[in-house]
N, C-alpha and C positions, 0 to 999 in steps of 0.2 A: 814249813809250808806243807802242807795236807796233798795228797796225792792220789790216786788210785789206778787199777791196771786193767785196760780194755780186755774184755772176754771175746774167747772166738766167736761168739754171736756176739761183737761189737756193740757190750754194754760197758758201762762203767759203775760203780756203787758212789754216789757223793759223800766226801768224810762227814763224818759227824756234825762236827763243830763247823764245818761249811751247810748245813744242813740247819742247824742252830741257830746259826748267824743271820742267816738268811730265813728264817720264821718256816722253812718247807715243812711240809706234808705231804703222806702219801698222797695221790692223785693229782697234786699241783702241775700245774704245767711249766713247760721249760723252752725258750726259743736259744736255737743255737743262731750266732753268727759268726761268718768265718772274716776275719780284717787282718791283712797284711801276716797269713801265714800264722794267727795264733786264731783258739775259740774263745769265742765269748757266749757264756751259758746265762740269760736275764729270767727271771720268773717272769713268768704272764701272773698280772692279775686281776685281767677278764681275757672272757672270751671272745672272740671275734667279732660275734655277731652281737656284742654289746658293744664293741668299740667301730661299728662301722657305719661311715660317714661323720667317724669326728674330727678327721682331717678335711680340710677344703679343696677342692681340684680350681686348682690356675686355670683361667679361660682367656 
């Protein structure tokens, strides 16, 4: 399993082959979320203001 070690400016470097795996590139974006005490790191692959209003609001 692939790993890496937070810097004191609270960066990380993504392994390789997690990098690979996942088609990343420089500049790509990355949303973190925090569930039940572990992260989950997903690519964005748009930006906000392309993906807004594609959800419905409940009235």
């Amino acid at each position: 399993m692939p790993y890496s070690t937070l810097t004191g400016k609270g960066q990380i470097t993504i392994p390789k082959v997690v990098r690979d795996n996942l088609n990343l590139k420089t500049g790509d974006t990355l949303y973190f979320r925090l569930e039940k005490g572990e992260i989950k790191i997903i690519p964005v692959s748009k930006s906000i203001e392309d993906t807004y209003g594609l959800l419905a609001r409940n009235k």
